[in-house]
C-alpha positions in Angstrom: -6.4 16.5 8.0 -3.2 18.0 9.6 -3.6 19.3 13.2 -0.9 22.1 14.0 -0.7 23.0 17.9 1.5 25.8 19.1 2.7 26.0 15.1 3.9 22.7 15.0 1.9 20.5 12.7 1.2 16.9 13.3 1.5 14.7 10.3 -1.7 13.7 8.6 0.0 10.0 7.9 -0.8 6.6 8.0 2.4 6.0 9.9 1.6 9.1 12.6 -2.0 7.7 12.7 -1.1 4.0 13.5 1.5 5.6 15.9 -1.0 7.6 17.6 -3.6 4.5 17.6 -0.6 2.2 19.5 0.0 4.3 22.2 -4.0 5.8 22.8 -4.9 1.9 23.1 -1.2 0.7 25.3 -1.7 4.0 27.9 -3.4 6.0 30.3 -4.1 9.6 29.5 -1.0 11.0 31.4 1.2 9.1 29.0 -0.6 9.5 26.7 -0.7 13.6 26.5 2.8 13.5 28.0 4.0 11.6 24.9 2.3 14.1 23.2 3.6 17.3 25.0 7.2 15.8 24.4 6.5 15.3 21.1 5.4 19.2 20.8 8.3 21.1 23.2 10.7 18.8 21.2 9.5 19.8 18.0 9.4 23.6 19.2 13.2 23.5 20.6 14.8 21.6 18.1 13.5 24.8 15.2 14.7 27.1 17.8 17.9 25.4 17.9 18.1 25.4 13.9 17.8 21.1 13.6 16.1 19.4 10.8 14.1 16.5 11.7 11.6 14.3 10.6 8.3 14.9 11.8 7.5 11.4 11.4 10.4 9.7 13.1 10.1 12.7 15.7 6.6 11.7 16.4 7.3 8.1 16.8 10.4 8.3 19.1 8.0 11.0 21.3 5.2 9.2 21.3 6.8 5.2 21.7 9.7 6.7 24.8 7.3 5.5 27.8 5.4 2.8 26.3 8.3 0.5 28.0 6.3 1.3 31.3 3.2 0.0 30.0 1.6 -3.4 30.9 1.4 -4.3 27.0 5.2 -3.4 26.5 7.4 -4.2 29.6 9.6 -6.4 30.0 11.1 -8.2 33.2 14.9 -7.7 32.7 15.4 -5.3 31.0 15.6 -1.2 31.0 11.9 0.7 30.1 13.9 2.7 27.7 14.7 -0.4 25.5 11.2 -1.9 25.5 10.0 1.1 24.3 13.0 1.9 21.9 12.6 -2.0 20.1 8.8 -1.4 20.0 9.6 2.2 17.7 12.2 -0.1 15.5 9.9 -2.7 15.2 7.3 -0.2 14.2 9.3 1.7 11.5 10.4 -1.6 10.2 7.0 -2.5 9.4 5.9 1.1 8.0 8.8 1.0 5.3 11.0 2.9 7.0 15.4 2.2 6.7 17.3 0.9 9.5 19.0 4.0 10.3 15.9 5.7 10.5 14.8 2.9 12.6 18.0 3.2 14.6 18.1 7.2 15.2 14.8 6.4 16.5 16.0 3.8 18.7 18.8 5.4 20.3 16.3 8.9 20.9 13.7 6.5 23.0 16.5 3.8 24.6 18.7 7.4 25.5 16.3 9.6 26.9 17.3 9.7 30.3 20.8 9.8 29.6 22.2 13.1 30.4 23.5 15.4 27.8 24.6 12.4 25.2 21.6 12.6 22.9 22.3 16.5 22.3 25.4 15.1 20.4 23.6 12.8 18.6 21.1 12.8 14.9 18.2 15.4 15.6 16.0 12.1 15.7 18.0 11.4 18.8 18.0 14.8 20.5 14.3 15.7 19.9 13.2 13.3 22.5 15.1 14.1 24.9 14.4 18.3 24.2 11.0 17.2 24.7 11.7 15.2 27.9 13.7 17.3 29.5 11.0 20.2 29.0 7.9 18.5 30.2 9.5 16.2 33.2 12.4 18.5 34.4 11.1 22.0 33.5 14.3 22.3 31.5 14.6 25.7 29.7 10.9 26.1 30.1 11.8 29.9 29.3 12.3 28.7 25.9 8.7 28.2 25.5 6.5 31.3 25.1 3.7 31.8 27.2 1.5 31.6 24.5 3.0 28.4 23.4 2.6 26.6 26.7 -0.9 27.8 27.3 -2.3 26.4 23.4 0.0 22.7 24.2 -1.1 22.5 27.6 -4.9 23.5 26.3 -4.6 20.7 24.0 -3.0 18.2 26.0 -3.7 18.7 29.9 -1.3 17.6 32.5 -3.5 18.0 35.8 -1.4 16.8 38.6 1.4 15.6 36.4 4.5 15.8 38.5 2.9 13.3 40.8 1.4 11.5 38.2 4.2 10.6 36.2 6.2 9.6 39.0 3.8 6.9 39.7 3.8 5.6 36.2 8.0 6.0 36.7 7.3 3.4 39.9 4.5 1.2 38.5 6.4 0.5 35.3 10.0 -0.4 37.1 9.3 -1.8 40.5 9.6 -5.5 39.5 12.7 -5.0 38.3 14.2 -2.8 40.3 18.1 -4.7 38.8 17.3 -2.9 35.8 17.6 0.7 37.4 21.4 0.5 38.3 23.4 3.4 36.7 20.2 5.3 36.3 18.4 8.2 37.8 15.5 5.7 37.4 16.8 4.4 41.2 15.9 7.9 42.7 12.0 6.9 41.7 12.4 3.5 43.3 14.1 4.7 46.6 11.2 7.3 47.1 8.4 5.1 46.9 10.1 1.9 48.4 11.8 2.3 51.7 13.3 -1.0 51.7 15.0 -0.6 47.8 18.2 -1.0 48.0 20.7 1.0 45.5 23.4 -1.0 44.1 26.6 0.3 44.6 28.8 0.9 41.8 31.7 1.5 44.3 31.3 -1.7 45.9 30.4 -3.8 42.5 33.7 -2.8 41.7 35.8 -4.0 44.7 33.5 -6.9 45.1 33.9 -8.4 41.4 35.5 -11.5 40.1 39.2 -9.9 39.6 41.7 -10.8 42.6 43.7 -7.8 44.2 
């Protein structure tokens, strides 16, 4: 049976279900509902902004974006964001559905803390990040009606969550910190690791192999 939160209904589908049953079993419960929640504010600005999507690939990039941070998905050398975003593909591959739905999918999870780029992109891509952006950033929060934050919220808690997700931000990147270059993923590090050091894009560049 469908369930519909805040007016947005969850699919009643194999494919949502096994989704749902990956990431329940590969996180903690503030990925889990933050998944969740994305999945939701996403879903709610992408009507308001007049985009057709697929609830299904919605769902999936939503709920696979932070499973790169998880002990049963992350790699050593390589961005979060991918491990998450060739987990989805893999997925979608397996449930039947096309490469460029795969894709889409892909670029939504391996994009979504790129600034601004995914809004140009398929809905597929630009749902995750809608969602992001809401939950993590606070993002055109008054977007969201009261009464549509209080019924998601009821439904999927986020006690403590700002501090919370930071943690699983630090825990899921801090043995690789090389991976963070270029990203605002090196803020997280620098905050709980005084001794991180940022790589410098300034001096990569007059340090590298060219002569003058």
């Amino acid at each position: 049976m469908s369930e519909t939160i805040a007016g947005i209904t969850i699919p009643d589908t194999e494919l949502v279900r096994d989704a749902t049953t990956v990431v329940r079993q590969s996180t903690d419960d503030t990925l889990f509902h933050h998944s969740r929640r994305v999945f939701l504010w996403g879903m709610l600005k992408a009507a308001a902004q007049g985009l057709q999507t697929d609830p299904e690939l919605a769902y999936v990039g939503a709920m696979f974006h932070d499973l790169g941070l998880t002990s049963s998905y992350r790699t050593s050398d390589r961005r979060f964001e991918i491990d998450g975003a060739e987990a989805a593909y893999r997925f979608l591959q397996e449930h039947g559905r096309s490469h460029d739905e795969a894709r889409d999918v892909w670029l939504g999870i391996a994009l979504h803390t790129t600034p601004e780029v995914p809004h140009h992109l398929a809905p597929e891509v630009a749902v995750v990040t809608l969602g992001v952006e809401t939950d993590v950033l606070g993002i055109d929060l008054d977007q969201i009606t009261e009464a549509q934050r209080l019924e998601v919220v009821a439904a999927h808690p986020r006690p403590d969550f700002k501090n919370r997700i930071l943690h699983a931000f630090y825990d899921g990147m801090a043995d690789r910190p090389q991976t963070t270059f270029g990203t605002m993923n090196d803020d997280v590090l620098a905050h709980f690791d005084p001794a991180f050091q940022r790589q410098d894009f300034v001096q990569t560049i007059h340090d590298n192999a060219w002569p003058e």
